[in-house]
Kinemage of the C-alpha trace (Angstrom):
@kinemage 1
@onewidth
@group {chain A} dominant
@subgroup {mainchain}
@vectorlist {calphas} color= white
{ca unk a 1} P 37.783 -47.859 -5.635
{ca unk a 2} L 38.713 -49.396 -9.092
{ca unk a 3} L 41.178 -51.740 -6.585
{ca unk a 4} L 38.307 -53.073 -5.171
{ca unk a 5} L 36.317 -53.860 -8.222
{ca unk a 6} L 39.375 -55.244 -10.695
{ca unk a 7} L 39.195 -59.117 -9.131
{ca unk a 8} L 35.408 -59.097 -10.090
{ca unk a 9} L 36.356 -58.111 -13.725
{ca unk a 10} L 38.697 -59.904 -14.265
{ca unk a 11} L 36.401 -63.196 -13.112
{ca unk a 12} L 33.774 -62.113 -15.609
{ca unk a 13} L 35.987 -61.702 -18.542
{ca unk a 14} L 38.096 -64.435 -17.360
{ca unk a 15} L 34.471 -66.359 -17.101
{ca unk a 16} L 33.200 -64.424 -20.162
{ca unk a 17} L 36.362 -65.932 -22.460
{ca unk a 18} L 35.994 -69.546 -21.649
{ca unk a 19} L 32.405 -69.345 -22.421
{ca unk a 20} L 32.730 -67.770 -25.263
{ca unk a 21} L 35.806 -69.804 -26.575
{ca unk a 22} L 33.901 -73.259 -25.110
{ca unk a 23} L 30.847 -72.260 -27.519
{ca unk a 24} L 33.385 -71.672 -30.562
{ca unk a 25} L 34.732 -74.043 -30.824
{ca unk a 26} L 32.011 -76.987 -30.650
{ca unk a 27} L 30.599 -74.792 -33.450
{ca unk a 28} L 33.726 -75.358 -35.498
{ca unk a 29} L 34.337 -78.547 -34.517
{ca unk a 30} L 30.827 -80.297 -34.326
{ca unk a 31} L 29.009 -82.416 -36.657
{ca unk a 32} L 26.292 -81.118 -39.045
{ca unk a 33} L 24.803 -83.761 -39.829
{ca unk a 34} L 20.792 -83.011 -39.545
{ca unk a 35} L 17.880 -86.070 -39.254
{ca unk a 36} L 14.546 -86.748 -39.523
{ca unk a 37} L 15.742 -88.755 -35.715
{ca unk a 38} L 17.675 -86.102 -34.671
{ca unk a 39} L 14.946 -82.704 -34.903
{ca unk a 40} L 12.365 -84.881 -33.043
{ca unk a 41} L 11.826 -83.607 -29.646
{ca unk a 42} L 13.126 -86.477 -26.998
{ca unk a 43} L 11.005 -86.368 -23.734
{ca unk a 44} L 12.573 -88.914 -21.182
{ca unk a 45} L 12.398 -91.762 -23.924
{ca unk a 46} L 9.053 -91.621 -24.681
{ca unk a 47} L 7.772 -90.785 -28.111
{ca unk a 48} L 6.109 -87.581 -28.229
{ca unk a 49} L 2.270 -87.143 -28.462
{ca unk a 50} L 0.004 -84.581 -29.174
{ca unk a 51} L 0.987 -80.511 -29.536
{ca unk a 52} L 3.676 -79.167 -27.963
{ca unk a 53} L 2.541 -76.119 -26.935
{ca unk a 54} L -0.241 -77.653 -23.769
{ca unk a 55} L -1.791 -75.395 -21.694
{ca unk a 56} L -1.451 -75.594 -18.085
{ca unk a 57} L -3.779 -75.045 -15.046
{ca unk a 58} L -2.467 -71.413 -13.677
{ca unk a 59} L -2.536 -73.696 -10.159
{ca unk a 60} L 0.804 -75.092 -11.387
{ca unk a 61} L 2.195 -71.546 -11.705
{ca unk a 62} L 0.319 -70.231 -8.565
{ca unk a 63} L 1.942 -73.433 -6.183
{ca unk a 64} L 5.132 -73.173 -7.852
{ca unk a 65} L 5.242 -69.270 -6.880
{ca unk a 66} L 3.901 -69.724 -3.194
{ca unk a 67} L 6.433 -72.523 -2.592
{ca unk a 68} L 9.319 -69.979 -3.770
{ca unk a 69} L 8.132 -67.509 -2.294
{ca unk a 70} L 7.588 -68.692 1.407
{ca unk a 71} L 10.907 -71.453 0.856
{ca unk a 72} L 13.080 -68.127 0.225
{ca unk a 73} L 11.391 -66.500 3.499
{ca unk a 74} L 12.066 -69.410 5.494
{ca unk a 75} L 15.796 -69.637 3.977
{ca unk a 76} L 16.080 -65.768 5.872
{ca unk a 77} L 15.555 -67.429 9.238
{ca unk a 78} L 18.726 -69.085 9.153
{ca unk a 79} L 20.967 -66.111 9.575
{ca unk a 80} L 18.573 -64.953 12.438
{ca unk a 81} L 19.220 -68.664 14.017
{ca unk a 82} L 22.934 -68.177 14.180
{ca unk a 83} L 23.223 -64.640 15.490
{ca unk a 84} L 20.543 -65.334 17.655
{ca unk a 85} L 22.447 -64.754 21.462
{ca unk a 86} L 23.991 -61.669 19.754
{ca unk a 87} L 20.921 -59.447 18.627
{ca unk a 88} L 19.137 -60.407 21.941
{ca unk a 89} L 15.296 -59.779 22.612
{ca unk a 90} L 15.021 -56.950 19.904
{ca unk a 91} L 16.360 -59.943 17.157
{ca unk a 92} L 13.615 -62.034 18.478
{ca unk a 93} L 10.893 -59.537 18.436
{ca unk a 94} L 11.870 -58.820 14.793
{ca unk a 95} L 12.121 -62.475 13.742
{ca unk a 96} L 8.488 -63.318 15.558
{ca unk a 97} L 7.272 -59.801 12.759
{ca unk a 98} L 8.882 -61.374 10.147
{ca unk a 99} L 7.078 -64.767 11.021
{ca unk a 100} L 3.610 -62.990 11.197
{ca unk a 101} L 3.509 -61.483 8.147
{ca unk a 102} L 4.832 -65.036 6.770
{ca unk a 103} L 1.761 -66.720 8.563
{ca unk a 104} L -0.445 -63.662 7.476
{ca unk a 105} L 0.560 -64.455 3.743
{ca unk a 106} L -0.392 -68.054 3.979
{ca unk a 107} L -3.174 -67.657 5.564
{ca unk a 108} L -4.737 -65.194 2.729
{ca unk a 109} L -3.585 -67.329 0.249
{ca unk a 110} L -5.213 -69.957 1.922
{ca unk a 111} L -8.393 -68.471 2.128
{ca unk a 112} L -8.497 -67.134 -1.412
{ca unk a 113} L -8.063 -70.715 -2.452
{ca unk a 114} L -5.061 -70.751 -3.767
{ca unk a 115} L -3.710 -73.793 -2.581
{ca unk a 116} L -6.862 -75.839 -3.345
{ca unk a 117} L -6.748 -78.506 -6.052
{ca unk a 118} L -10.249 -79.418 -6.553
C-alpha cells in the first residue's frame, strides 16, 4: 500500500520544497526599503477613501453562496451527460431526482426572498 501512496509524497514534498525555498529566498534577497507610498493600500489605481473595514449587505454573501452552490450541482450533470447510453433508464431516473431537488432548492430560496434585491 505504501507503493501506491509514495508518488503523492513525493509531489508534496517535492511541491512543499520549492515553495518553501521560492519564499526564502525573496526574503533574503528582497528589498526593505519601507514608505509612506509603499504601506498605502492600492485599490485598482484609485486612491483609497473612507474605512477599510465596510460592511456589506449579507445579499452579497447569500447570492454568492446560491450561485456556488447550484453552479457546482449543475457541474455534476456533466458526468451523467457522458455516460448517459451506459447507465440507461435507471441513470435518467436518478439524474431527473437529482434535478428536483435542484429545482426544489431554488424554488425555496426563491420564495424566502433570497434572491430579491429590493
Amino acid at each position: 500500500m505504501l507503493l501506491t501512496w509514495f508518488p503523492i509524497l513525493v509531489t508534496l514534498v517535492v511541491a512543499a520544497a520549492i515553495v518553501g525555498g521560492m519564499v526564502t529566498i525573496n526574503h533574503l534577497t528582497g528589498p526593505r526599503r519601507p514608505g509612506k507610498v509603499k504601506g498605502e493600500a492600492f485599490e485598482c489605481g484609485n486612491p483609497p477613501s473612507g474605512a477599510a473595514w465596510g460592511r456589506f449587505s449579507v445579499h452579497f454573501y447569500l447570492t454568492a453562496l446560491l450561485f456556488v452552490v447550484f453552479d457546482v450541482e449543475v457541474i455534476f450533470l456533466y458526468p451523467w451527460a457522458v455516460e448517459l447510453r451506459h447507465l440507461g433508464v435507471f441513470g435518467l431516473v436518478e439524474a431527473l431526482v437529482f434535478i428536483a431537488i435542484l429545482a426544489a432548492g431554488l424554488i425555496y430560496a426563491w420564495r424566502r426572498g433570497a434572491l430579491d434585491w429590493t
